[in-house]
Every structure is written in structure tokens, then in C-alpha cells.
ZAVO-303564 format. One line per field, with one value per residue (C-alpha): residue number from 1; residue in three letters; x, y, z. Coordinates in steps of 0.25 Angstrom, whole numbers. Layout:
BEGIN
pos	[NUM, ...]
code	[ALA, ...]
xx	[X, ...]
yy	[Y, ...]
zz	[Z, ...]
***
This chain:
BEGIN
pos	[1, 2, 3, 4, 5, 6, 7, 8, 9, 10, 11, 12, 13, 14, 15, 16, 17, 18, 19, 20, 21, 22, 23, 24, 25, 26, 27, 28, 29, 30, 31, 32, 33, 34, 35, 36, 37, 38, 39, 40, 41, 42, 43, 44, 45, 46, 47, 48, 49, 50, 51, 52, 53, 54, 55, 56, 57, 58, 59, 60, 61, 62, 63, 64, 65, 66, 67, 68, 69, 70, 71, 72, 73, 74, 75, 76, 77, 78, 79, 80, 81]
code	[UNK, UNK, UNK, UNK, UNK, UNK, UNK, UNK, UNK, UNK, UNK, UNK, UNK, UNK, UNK, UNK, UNK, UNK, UNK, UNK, UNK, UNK, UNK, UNK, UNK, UNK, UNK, UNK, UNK, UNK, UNK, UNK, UNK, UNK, UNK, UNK, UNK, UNK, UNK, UNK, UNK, UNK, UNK, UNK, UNK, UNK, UNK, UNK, UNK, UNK, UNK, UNK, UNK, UNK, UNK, UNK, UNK, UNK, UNK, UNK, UNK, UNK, UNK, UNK, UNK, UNK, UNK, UNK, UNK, UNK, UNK, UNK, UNK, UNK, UNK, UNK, UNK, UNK, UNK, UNK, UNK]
xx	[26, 17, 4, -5, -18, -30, -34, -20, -21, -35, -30, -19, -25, -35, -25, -17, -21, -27, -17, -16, -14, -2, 4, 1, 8, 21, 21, 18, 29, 39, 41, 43, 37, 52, 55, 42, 45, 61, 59, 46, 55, 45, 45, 39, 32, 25, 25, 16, 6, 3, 1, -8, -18, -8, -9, 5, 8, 4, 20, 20, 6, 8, 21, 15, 2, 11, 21, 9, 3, 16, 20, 6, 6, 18, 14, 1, 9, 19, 5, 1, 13]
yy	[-81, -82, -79, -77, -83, -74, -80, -78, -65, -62, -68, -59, -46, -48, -49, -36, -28, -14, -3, 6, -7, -11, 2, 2, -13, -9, 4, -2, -12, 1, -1, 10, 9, 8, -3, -11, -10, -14, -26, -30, -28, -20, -2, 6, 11, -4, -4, 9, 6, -6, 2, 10, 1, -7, -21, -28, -36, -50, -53, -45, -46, -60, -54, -40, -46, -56, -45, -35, -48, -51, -35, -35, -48, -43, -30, -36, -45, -34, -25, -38, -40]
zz	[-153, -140, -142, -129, -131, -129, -116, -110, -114, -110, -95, -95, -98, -88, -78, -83, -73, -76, -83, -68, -61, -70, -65, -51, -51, -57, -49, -37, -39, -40, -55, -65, -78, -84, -73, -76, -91, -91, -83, -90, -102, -111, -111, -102, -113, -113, -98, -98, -108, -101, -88, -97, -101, -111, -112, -115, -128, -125, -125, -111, -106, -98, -92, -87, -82, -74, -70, -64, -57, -50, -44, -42, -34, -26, -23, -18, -8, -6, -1, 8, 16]
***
């Protein structure tokens, strides 16, 4: 099983950003909570709890951090243009 060092870990939960900022990202990229959810593949159950101040199991923390990063990203360039 992989195991994500403590430092890794630490890194990313840094960059998580703060629970009403998870929210606004995925709303602001048009997804629904049950969207968000099915093609991150977890429930929205999961998806919420996260949006709620939640942190995700380390099997899905690298994944969501990277995922918020990137809509926020685009939507970023998408505001600049």
C-alpha cells in the first residue's frame, strides 16, 4: 500500500484551499455536487464533507488538491482573457 509521507501530506494540506473556496471553485466551473462527485469517482456525500471543512483520505487528497488547482487555474485565465 502507498503510504504519503508526512511532509507530502503537510505540503498538500497547505495547498488545500479553505472549505468555501472548494465550493466556489466547483460552482464557478458549472459542476454540481453529483457531477463533481461521479467524475471524481467518490459520493457526493464525500464531495460535500470536503466542501465542509473535510479533509480527503490520503488516497484522494493529492487528486482533489490538484483538481481544485487546475479549475481554479483556468477559471483564472478564463476571467483574464
Amino acid at each position: 500500500m502507498n503510504q504519503m509521507s508526512p511532509h507530502t501530506k503537510a505540503e498538500l494540506l497547505h495547498r488545500l484551499p479553505h472549505p468555501d473556496q472548494r465550493r466556489a471553485i466547483r460552482r464557478a466551473a458549472k459542476l454540481t455536487l453529483r457531477d463533481f462527485a461521479t467524475d471524481f469517482g467518490v459520493t457526493v456525500q464525500a464531495v460535500a464533507a470536503w466542501e465542509g471543512g473535510g479533509t480527503p483520505s490520503p488516497l484522494y487528497l493529492a487528486r482533489y488538491v490538484s483538481l481544485l488547482e487546475s479549475l481554479s487555474t483556468y477559471q483564472t485565465i478564463g476571467d483574464a482573457s
